[in-house]
C-alpha positions in Angstrom: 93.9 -0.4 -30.3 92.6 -2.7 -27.7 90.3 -0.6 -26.6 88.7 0.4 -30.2 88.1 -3.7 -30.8 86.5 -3.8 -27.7 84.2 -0.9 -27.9 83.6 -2.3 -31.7 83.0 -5.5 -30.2 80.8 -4.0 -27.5 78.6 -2.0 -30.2 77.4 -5.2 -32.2 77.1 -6.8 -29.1 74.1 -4.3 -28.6 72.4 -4.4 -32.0 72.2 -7.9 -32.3 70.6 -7.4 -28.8 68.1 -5.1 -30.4 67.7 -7.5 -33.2 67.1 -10.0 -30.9 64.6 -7.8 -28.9 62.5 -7.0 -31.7 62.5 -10.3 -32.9 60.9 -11.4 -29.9 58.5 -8.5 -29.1 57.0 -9.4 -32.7 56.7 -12.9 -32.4 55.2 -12.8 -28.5 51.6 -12.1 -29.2 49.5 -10.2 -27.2 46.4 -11.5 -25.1 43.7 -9.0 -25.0 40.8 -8.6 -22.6 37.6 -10.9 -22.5 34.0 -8.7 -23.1 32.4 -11.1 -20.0 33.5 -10.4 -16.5 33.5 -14.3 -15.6 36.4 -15.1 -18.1 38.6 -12.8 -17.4 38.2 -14.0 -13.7 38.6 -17.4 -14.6 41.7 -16.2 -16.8 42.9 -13.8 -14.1 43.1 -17.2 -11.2 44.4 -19.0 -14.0 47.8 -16.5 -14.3 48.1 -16.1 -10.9 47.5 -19.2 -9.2 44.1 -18.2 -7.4 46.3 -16.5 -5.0 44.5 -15.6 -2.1 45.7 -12.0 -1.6 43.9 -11.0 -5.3 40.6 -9.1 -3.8 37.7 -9.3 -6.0 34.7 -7.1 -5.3 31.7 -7.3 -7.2 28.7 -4.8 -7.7 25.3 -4.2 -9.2 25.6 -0.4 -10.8 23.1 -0.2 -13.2 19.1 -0.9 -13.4 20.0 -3.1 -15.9 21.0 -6.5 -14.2 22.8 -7.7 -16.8 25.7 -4.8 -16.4 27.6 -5.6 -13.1 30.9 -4.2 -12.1 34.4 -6.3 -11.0 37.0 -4.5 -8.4 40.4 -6.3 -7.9 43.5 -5.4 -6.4 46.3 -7.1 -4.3 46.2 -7.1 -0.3 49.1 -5.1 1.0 49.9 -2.9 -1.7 47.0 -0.3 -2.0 46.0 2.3 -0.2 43.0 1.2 1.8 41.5 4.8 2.2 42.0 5.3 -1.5 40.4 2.0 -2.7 37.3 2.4 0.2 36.4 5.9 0.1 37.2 7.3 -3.4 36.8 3.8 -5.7 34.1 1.5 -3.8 31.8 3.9 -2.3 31.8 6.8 -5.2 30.6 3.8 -7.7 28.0 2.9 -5.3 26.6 6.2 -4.6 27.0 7.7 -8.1 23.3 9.3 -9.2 24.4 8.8 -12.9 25.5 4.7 -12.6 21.6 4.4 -10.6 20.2 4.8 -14.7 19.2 2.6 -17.0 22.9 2.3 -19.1 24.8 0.4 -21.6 27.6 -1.1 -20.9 30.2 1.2 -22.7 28.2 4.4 -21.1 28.5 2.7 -17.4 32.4 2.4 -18.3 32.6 6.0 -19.6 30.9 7.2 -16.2 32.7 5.5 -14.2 35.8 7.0 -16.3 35.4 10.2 -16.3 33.1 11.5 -13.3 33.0 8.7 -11.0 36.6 7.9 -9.7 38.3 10.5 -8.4 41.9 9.4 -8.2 44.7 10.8 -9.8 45.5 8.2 -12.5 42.9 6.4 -14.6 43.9 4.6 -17.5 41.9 2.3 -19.9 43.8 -1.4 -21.1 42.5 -4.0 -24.0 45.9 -6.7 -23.2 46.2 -9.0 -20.1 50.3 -8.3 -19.7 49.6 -4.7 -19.0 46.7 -5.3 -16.7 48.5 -8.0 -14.6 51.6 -5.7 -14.6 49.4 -2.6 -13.3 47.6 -5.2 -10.4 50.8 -6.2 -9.0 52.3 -2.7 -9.1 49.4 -1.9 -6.3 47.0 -0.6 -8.8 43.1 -1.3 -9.4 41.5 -2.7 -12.1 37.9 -2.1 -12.9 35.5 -4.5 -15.0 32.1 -3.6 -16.4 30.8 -6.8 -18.1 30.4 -6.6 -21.8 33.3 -4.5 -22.1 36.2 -6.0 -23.5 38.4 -3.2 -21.8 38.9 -2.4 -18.2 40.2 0.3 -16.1 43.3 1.2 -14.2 43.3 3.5 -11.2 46.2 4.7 -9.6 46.3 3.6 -5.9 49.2 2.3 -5.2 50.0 2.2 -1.6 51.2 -0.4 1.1 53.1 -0.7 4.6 56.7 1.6 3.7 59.6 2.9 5.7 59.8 6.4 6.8 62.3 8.3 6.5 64.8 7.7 8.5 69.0 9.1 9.3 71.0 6.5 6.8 73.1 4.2 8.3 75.9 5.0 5.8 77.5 8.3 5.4 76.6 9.9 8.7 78.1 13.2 9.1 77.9 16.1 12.0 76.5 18.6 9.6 73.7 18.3 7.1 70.5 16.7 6.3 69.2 13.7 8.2 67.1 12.2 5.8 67.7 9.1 4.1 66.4 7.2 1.0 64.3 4.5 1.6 62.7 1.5 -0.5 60.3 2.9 -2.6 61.6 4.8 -6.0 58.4 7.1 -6.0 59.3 9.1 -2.4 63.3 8.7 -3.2 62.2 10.7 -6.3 60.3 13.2 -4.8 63.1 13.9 -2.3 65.3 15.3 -4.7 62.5 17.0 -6.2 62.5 18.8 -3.1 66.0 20.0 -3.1 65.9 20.9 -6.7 63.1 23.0 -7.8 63.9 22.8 -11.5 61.9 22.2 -14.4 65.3 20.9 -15.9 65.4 17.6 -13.3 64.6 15.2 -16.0 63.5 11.7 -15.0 62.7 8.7 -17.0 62.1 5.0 -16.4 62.0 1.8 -17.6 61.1 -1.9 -16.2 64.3 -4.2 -16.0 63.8 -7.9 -15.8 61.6 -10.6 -17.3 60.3 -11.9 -13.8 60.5 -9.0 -11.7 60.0 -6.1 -13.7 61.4 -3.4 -11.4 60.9 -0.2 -11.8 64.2 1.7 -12.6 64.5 5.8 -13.1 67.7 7.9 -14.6 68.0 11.0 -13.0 70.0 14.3 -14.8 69.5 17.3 -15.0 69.3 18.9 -18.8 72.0 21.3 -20.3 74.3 20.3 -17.2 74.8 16.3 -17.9 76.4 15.8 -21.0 74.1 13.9 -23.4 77.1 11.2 -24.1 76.8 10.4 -20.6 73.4 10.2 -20.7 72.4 8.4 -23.3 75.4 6.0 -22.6 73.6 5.1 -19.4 69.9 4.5 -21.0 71.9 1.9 -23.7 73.9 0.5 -20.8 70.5 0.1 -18.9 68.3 -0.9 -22.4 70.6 -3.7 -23.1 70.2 -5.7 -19.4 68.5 -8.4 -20.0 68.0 -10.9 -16.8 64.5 -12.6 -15.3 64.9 -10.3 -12.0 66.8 -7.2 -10.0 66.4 -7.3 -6.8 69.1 -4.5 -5.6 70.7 -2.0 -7.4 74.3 -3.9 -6.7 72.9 -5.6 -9.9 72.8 -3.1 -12.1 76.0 -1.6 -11.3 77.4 -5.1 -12.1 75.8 -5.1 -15.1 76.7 -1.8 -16.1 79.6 -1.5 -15.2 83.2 -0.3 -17.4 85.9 -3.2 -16.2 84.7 -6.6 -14.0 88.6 -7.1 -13.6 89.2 -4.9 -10.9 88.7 -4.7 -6.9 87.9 -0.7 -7.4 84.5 0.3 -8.2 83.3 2.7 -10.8 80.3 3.4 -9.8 79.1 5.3 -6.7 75.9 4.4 -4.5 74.7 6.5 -1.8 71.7 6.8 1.0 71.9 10.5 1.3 70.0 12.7 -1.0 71.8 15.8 -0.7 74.9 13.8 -2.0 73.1 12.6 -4.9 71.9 16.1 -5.6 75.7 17.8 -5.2 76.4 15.0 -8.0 73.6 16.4 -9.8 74.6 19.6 -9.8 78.1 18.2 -11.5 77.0 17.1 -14.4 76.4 13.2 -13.1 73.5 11.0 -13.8 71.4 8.6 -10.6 69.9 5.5 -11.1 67.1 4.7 -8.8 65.8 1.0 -8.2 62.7 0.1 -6.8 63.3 -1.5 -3.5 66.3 -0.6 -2.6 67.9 2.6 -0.6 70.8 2.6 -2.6 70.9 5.0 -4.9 73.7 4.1 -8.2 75.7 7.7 -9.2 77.7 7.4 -12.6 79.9 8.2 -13.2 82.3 8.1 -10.5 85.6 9.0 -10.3 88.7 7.8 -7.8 88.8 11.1 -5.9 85.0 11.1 -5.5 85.4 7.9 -3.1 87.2 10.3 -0.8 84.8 13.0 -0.6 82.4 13.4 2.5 79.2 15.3 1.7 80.1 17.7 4.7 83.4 18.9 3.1 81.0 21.4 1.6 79.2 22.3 4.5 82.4 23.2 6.7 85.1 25.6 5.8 87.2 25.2 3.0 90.6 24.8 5.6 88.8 22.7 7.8 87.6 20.5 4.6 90.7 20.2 3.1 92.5 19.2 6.5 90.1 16.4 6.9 90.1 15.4 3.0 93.8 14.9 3.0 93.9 12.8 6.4 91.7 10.3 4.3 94.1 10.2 1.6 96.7 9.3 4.4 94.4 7.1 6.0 94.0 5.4 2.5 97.6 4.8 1.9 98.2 3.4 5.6 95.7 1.0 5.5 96.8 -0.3 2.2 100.8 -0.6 3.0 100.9 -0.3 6.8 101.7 -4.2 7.1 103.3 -4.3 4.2 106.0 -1.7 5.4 106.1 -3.6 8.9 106.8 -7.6 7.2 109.8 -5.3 4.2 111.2 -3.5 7.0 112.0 -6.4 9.5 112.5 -9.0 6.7 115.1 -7.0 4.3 115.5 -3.7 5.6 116.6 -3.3 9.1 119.0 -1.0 8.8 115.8 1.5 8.0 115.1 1.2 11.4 116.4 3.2 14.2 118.8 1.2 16.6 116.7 0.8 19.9 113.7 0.4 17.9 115.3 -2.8 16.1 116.4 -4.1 19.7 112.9 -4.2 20.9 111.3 -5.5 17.4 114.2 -8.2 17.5 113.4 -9.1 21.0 109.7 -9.6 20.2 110.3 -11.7 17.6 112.6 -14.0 18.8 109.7 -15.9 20.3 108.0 -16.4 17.1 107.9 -19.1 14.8 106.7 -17.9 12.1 107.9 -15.8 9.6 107.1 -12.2 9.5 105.0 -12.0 5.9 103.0 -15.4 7.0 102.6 -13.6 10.2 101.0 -10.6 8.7 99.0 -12.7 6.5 97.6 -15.2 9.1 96.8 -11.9 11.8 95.2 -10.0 8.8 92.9 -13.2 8.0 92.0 -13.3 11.6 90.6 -9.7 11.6 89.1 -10.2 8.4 87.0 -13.0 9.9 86.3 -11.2 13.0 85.1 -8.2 11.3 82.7 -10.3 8.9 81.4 -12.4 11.9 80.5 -9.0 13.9 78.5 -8.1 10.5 76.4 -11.0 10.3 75.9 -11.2 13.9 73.0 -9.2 16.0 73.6 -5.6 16.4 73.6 -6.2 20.2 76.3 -9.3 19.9 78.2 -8.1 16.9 79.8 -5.4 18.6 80.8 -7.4 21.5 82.0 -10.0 20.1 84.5 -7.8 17.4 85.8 -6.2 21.0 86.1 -9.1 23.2 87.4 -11.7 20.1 90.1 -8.7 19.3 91.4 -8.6 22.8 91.2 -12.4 23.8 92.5 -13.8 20.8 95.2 -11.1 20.5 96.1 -11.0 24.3 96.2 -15.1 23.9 98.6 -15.0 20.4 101.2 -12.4 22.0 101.0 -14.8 25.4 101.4 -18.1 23.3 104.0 -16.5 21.3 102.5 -17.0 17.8 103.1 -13.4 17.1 104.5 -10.1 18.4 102.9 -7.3 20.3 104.1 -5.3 17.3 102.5 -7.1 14.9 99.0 -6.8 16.8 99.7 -2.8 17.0 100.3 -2.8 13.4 97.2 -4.9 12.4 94.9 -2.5 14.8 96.6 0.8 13.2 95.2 -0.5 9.8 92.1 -1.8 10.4 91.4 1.4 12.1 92.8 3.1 8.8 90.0 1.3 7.0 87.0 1.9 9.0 88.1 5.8 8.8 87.5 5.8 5.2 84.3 7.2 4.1 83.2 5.3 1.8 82.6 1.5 2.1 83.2 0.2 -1.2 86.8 1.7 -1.6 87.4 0.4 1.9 87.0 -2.9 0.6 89.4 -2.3 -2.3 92.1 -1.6 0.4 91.5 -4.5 2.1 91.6 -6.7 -0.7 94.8 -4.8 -2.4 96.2 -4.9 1.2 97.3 -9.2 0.8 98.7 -8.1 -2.3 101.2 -5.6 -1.1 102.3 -8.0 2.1 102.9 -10.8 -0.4 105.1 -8.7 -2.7 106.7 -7.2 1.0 107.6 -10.2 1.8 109.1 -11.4 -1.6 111.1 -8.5 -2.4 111.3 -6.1 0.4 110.6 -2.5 -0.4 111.4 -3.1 -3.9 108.1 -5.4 -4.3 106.3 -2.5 -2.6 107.1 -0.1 -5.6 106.8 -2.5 -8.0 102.9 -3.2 -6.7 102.5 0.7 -6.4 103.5 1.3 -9.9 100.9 -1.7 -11.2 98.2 -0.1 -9.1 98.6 3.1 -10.4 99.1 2.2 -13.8 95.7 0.1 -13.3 93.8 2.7 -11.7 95.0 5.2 -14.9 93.3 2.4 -17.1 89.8 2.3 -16.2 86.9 4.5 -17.1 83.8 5.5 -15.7 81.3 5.6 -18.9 84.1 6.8 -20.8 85.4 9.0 -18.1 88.9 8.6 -16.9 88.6 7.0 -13.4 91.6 8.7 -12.1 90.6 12.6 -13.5 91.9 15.2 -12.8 95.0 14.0 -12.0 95.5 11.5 -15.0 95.0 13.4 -17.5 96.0 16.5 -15.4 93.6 19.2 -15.5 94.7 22.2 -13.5 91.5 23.8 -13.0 90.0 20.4 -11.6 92.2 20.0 -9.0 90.3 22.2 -6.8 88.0 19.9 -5.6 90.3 16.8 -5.3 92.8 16.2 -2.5 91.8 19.7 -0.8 88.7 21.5 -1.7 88.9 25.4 -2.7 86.5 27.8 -1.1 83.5 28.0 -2.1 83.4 31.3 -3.8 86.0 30.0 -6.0 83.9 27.5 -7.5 83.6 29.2 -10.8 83.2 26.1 -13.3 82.0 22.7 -13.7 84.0 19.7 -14.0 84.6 19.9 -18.0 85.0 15.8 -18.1 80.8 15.8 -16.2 79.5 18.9 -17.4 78.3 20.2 -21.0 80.1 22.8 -22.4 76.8 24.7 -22.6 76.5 25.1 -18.9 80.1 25.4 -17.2 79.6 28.8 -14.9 78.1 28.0 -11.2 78.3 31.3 -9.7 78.5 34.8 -10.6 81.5 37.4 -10.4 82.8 38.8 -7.2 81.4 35.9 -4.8 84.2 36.4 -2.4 83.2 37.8 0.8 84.8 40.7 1.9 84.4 42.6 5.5 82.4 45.9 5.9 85.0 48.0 5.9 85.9 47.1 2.6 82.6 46.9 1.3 82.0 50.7 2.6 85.3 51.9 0.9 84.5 50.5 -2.2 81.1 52.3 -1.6 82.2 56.0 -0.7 84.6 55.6 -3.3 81.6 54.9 -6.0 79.8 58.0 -4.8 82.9 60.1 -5.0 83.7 59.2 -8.7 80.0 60.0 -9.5 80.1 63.6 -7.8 83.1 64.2 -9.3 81.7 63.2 -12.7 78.8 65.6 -12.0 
């Protein structure tokens, strides 16, 4: 009931947005384009500050002096060869622009037969010829035109492609997305050679105006999904995006939570598997990161070479994340319950030796955990922000000194320390970074309830978390399917995956209903032997039949 005020609440949220939007759009008048080339100069330095890096070439085309012809375009994000050699120089040597012409027949030349890029486009209004310039496009004026023209050459200093930094694996591709939208695009165009790979964009934020594309691939993606992440997107409005961390924040099912529901990835070929699911991507300009949606809890636990590596192997190494998962959520937690109200959990000569260690310490075992797990914390964040070269000193030498010098002084115990390292290795051993930090967060939780009620407190917190976890969505999607609600033939591709010849369907939740089936009958391999009996045996039947 909650839930259906909310999503109420959320709806007319959206059409007064709308409301709002067209409101505006009708009142905000348009400026158009000046006929003489000198005030739209004079207007052009006026809306950008006569910023230096604005290039402004002028030529003579025509026989007829009065016509002359205005270049401009912003330092640093053209193409230079494009801009030189196929703009510049083909209006300057043009037989045709040599004549005696009029101003609209010196435009129309210059339109079709002069520039030979691949975009040309004509404008009459200044917002969509000041949005083209500082995109890295051209403009072209012809004086006594009150139009001008927009050629494609956008272009610039840009990162190669490089191995991401995040989500490295032994097996699979080594290309990475970079900072540009355009060539993040065109590697998953690679991948997928399918008219169906449907993309379409929009420009987010009043300032910025960032280029932002969707992703999906039609009659897999459910058109719920879809069109539930074009209003989610449609309805942002904010003066600048500079990362796509703000759009998932914005987008977002529930802000009250330390889990995320939304996925964000470097690797192509893991966008493109998510593809292939039924999910939808959302690409920013300017950022690597690229958003997946939605994104379920199990998803956070998947490696993009599970599918790469046999199905044993996979499933081995899926469900020692899972444990890895739980130990570096409760490993302290079961240290500070087990020494504080349960010691008769622990085996005899272990209890001597834990009791022995802590008889030096002043503190009591939960604020001990606490303070320890604080100290990491910091030491982990101050290797991040330090140099590459000092950061990973300083986490190694700061780990043993100040740990060495705590179990010396006797602020804590040598178990303690072993405990803290066991987790924190837990967490880094996780594969994905944002679910880490969930841990580490939920982590402080579970000590605190440890140290209140013992194991009992432990429960108590797991049973809150997992009641949590079954309450969010993912664009309408439960966070926690399969498992809650239980769908048997999901569950293949959760904590073990199947082999791959049994991957007969799509996820149902992702996936239209249209377009379920991924692979045909009889996909399992089989050896030669069999394959030749099941031949012979063919050929029989058909003499006999005969």
């Amino acid at each position: 009931m909650v839930s259906f005020f909310k999503n109420k609440g959320q709806m007319k949220k959206r059409e007064k947005q709308k409301i709002d939007d067209k409101d505006q759009s009708k009142s905000k008048k348009l400026e158009y384009i000046d006929s003489s080339i000198s005030a739209n100069l004079d207007h052009m330095k006026k809306k950008t500050g006569n910023s230096p890096d604005i290039i402004v070439r002028t030529l003579k085309i025509s026989q007829n002096p009065e016509i002359k012809t205005t270049i401009l375009y912003v330092q640093g994000l053209i193409d230079n060869p494009s801009v030189t050699d196929f703009l510049i120089e083909s209006i300057m040597k043009n037989p045709h622009l040599k004549e005696k012409l009029l101003p609209q027949e010196a435009l129309d030349v210059i339109s079709e037969d002069v520039v030979s890029l691949g975009g040309v486009e004509t404008v009459t209004d200044w917002e969509k010829l000041l949005l083209s310039l500082l995109s890295g496009d051209s403009i072209i004026f012809v004086d006594g035109i009150n139009k001008a023209l927009v050629a494609s050459t956008r272009g610039g200093e840009r990162r190669s492609i490089q191995e991401p930094s995040t989500h490295l694996t032994v097996r699979g591709s080594r290309e990475g997305f970079t900072e540009s939208s355009a060539t993040n695009i065109a590697m998953l165009r690679r991948i997928i050679n399918s008219p169906d790979l449907w993309i379409e964009s929009m420009k987010i934020g009043t300032v910025t105006k960032t280029d932002v594309s969707i992703m999906y691939i039609n009659g897999i993606a459910k058109e719920g999904i879809v069109e539930e992440v074009k209003e989610r997107l449609k309805g942002i409005n904010i003066d600048s995006i500079l990362e796509s961390g703000y759009i998932e924040q914005l987008i977002e099912d529930q802000v009250m939570t330390p889990f995320p529901t939304l996925n964000h990835t470097e690797r192509p070929d893991m966008v493109a598997g998510n593809l292939l699911e039924g999910r939808v991507a959302i690409f920013v300009n300017g950022t690597p990161f690229v958003l997946v949606a939605p994104a379920l809890f199990v998803q956070f636990f998947q490696s993009v070479e599970d599918y790469y590596n046999r199905f044993d192997i996979a499933s081995a190494t899926r469900f020692l994340r899972i444990i890895v998962f739980i130990i570096s959520i409760v490993g302290p937690a079961v240290y500070v319950a087990a020494t504080t109200f349960h010691q008769e959990m622990i085996p005899s000569k272990l209890l001597v030796i834990v009791a022995a260690q802590r008889e030096t310490v002043p503190l009591p075992a939960v604020v001990e955990a606490l303070v320890m797990e604080i100290t990491f914390e910091i030491l982990r964040e101050a290797s991040l922000r330090m140099p590459k070269v000092v950061g990973s000193t300083m986490s190694i030498v700061g780990a043993l000194v100040i740990g060495q010098a705590a179990v010396q002084a006797g602020a804590v115990s040598p178990a303690m320390v072993i405990i803290v390292s066991i987790t924190a290795i837990a967490s880094f051993a996780t594969p994905s970074y944002s679910i880490a930090i969930s841990a580490r967060l939920v982590r402080f939780l579970f000590i605190i309830c440890a140290g209140v009620l013992g194991f009992y407190g432990m429960i108590l917190a797991f049973i809150v978390l997992i009641v949590h976890l079954c309450s969010l969505r993912s664009f309408g999607v439960p966070y926690m399917s399969p498992l809650a609600p239980l769908n048997p033939e999901g569950l293949g591709d959760t904590f073990f995956r199947r082999p791959m010849w049994a991957f007969k369907e799509r996820p149902k939740l992702l996936s239209s209903n249209n377009n379920l089936i991924r692979e045909g009958d009889n996909q399992r391999p089989l050896p030669p032997e069999s394959r030749g009996m099941k031949t012979s045996d063919k050929k029989k039947g058909e003499g006999n039949e005969s």
